[in-house]
N, C-alpha and C positions, 0 to 999 in steps of 0.2 A: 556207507553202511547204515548210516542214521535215517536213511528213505526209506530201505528196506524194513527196517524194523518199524519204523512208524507202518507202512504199507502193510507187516502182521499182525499189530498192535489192532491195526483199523477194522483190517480180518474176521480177527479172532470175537470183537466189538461185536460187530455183523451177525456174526452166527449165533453169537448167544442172542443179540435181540431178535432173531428172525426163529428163533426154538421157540423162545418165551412170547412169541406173537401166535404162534403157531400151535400153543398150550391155553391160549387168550380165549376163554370159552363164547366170547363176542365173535372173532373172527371164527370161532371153529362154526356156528351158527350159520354162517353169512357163507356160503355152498363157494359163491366168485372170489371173493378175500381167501378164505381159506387156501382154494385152488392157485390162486396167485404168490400165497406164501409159502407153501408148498414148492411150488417151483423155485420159488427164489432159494429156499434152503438146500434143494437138489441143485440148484446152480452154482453155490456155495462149499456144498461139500467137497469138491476135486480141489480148489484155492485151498481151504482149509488144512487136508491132508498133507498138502505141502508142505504149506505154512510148519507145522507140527514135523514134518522130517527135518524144514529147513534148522530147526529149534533144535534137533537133537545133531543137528550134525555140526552146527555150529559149535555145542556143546561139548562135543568128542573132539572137536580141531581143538579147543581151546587146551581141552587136558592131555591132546598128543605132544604140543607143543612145550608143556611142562613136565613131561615124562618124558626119560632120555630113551625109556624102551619102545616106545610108541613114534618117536619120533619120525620114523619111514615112512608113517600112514601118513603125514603134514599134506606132501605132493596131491594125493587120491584125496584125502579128504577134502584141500582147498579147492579142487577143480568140481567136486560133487557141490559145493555150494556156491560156486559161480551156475553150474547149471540149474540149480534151484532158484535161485534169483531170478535168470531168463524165466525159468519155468513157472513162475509166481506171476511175473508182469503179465507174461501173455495169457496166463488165464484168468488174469485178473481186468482185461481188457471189457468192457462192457459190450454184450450182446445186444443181437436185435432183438428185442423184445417178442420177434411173431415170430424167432428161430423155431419154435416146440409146435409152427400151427400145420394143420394139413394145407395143402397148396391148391388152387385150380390152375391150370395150365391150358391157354389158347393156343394154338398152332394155325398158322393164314400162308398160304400160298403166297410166293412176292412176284418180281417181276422174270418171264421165263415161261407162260404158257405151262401147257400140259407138261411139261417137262417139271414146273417148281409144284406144282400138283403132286407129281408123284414124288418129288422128292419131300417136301410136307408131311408126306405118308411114312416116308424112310426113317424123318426126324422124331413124329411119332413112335414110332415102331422102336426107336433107340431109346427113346426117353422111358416106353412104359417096360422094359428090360431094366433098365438100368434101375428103375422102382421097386422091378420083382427084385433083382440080385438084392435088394438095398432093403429088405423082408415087408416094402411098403406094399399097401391096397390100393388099385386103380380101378376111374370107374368112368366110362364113357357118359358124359352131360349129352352133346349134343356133336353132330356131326355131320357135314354136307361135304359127300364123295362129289369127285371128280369125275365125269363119262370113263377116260382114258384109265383113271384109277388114281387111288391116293385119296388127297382131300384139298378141296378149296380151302375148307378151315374146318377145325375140331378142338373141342374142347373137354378134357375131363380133372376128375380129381384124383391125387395124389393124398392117401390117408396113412397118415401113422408118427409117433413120436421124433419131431426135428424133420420133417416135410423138407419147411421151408428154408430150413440151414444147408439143405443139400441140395435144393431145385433152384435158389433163385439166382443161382449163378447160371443157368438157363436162360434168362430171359434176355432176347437182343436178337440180331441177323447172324441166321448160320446159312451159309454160302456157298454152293457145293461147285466143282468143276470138274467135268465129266463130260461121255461120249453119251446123249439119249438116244435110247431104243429105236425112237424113231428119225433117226438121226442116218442116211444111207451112205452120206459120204466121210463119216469116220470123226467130223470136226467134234470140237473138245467145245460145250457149251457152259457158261454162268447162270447159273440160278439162284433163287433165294428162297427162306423160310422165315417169318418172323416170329417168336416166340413170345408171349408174355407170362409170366410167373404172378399171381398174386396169394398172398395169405389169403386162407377161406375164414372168413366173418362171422362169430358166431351174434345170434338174436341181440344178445345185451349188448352188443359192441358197435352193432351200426343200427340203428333205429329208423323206420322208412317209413314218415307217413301214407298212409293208405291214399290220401289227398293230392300227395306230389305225385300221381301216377297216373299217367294216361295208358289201360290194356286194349289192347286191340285182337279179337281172335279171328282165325282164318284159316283154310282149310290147308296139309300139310303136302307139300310139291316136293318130288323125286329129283332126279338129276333130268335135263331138258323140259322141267317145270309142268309135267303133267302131275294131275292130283293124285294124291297115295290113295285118301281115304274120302267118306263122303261127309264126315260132320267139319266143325269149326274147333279141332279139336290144337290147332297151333295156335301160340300165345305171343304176342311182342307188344313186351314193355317200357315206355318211355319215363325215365324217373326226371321231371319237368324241370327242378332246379338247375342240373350239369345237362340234361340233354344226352345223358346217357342212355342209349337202346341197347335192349338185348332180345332175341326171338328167339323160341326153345318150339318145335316142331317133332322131337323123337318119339316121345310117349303118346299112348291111346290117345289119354285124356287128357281133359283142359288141364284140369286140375292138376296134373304130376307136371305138368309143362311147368304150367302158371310154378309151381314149388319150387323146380331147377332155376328158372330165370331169377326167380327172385335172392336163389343162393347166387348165382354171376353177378347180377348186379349189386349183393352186398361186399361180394368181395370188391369190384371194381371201386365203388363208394370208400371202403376200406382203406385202399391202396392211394387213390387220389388223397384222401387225406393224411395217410403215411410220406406222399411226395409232398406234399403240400412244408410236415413237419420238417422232412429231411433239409426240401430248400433251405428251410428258416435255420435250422441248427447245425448243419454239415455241409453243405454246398461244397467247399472247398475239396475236402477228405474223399467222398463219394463221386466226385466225378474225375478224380485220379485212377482207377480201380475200374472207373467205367459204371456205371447207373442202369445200367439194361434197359434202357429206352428201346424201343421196337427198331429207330433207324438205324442201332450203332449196331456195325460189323464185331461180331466177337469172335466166330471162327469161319476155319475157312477147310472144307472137306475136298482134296485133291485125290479124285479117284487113278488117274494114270500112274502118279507117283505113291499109291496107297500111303498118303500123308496128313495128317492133321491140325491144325496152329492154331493155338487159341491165341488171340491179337492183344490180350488183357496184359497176360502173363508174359509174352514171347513164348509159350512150350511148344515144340517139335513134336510131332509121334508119327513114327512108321507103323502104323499098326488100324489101320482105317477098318479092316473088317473085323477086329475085336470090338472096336472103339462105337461101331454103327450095331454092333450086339447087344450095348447096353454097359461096357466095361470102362469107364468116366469116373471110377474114383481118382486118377491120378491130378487130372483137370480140375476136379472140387478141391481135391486137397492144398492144390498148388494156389489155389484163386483165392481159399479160407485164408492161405498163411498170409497170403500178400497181404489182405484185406487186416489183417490182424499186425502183420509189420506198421501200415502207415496208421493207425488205432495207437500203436503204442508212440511214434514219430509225433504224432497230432497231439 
């Protein structure tokens, strides 16, 4: 019992110094601080709450147990604050930090021809559904279609409060098994899609000298590499340190290109140095749950058996045409808990 009440003690500590920072007419000035303690007292307040039922309920077991009339409530009340305690720890488990950011979201055709083309397109098509359901804004960055349809690769952004708590369990190989279209004699084919999740980067966060950048502009090619338009109006750029490229060819102009590229590659900057962090301090923890690297299989969409497995979790679902609609809360919810199980185990 002595963890738990240190664990409130600690709490309750928290909130009032994170009020009284947040009252600190220094940090109220300073636009990033403020914003950052802002969140942390909205991240705070659901712990809190508890904390303060756990307090009253604790309170009321004690005086049921000395009251001969009260006494029936002992059972209900003791079980209400064993759930309180579970319910303290895991909220009390420390988030990621870029849970609250908007996301950008790559999608790349794997290996499977026109066939992982068009399914690329299908995973698209699931992801920005399951955005809308989820009351997020999606917004197409950049996109190069497939002849047959779908996409070689597509990129856009996913906007709105906790993006990234609900997308980044997206990121990895979704693997589809199916009969394609073009398919005459009926066999069941493997394809792939790789997805990558990053937090979107704001200016003060990743800083890109102008100097570390090699632009190249060029005019912008359709699907069979004929030219769209007649200026230099596609942008790709090389940021020299990592040798990360990125090409933005959608918009008129240079200029709106040249803008998008530079948001992809802040995110990407971003994210390398978020894995960079992760190595260093969780290695162990994060690659139990799975890391969402591009190679690793995370699910597996079996169109014959209308079936769906996420490989993280072990979850089964008979429900593939709900589930390719965009209907994935169950998937996020099941992969949050795990991820929050070994948080507390750790």
């Amino acid at each position: 019992m002595a963890a738990i009440e240190d664990l409130v003690e600690e709490l309750d500590r928290s909130y009032r110094e994170t009020q009284e920072r947040l009252s600190d007419p220094a940090v109220y000035n300073d636009h990033r601080e403020a914003a950052d303690v802002g969140r942390r007292l909205k991240e705070l307040e659901g712990p809190h709450k508890l904390a303060e039922e756990w307090r009253g309920v604790r309170a009321d077991l004690e005086e049921a147990r000395d009251d001969g009339d009260l006494r029936e409530l002992v059972p209900e009340l003791e079980l209400r604050l064993v759930q309180l305690e579970e319910e303290l720890k895991l909220a009390l488990v420390e988030s990621d930090p870029a849970d609250a950011k908007d996301v950008l979201v790559e999608i790349r055709q794997g290996v499977g021809g026109d066939e992982a083309a068009l399914w690329a397109g299908d995973v698209y098509r699931m992801l920005t559904r399951y955005a809308e359901r989820r009351g997020f804004k999606t917004e197409v960055l950049s996109s190069s279609p497939s002849e047959a349809g779908g996409f070689k690769e597509v990129t856009f952004a996913v906007k709105g409060d906790g993006a990234y708590s609900i997308f980044k369990w997206e990121g990895g190989t979704h693997r589809v098994q199916r009969v394609p279209q073009t398919e005459s004699q009926g066999r069941i084919h493997t394809s792939i899609a790789t997805v990558a999740v990053m937090p979107e980067a704001e200016e003060v966060e990743v800083e890109i000298d102008p100097n570390e950048l090699k632009i190249d502009v060029y005019r912008s090619t359709g699907p069979g590499g004929q030219s769209v338009n007649t200026t230099d109006s596609a942008v790709r750029i090389t940021h020299l340190p990592t040798g990360l490229v990125v090409a933005m060819q959608d918009e008129k102009s240079q200029l709106q290109n040249k803008a998008k590229a530079l948001r992809v590659l802040r995110a990407r900057l971003y994210e390398l140095e978020r894995q960079k962090q992760r190595e260093e301090q969780e290695a162990a923890r994060r690659s139990q749950i799975g890391s969402g690297e591009r190679a690793e299989k995370i699910r597996t969409y079996n169109y014959p058996e209308n079936r769906i497995t996420d490989h993280r979790v072990k979850l089964t679902k008979h429900q593939l045409d709900q589930i390719l609609e965009g209907e994935l809360d169950e998937f996020t919810e099941a992969l949050a808990a795990e991820d929050r199980r070994r948080a507390l185990e750790a």
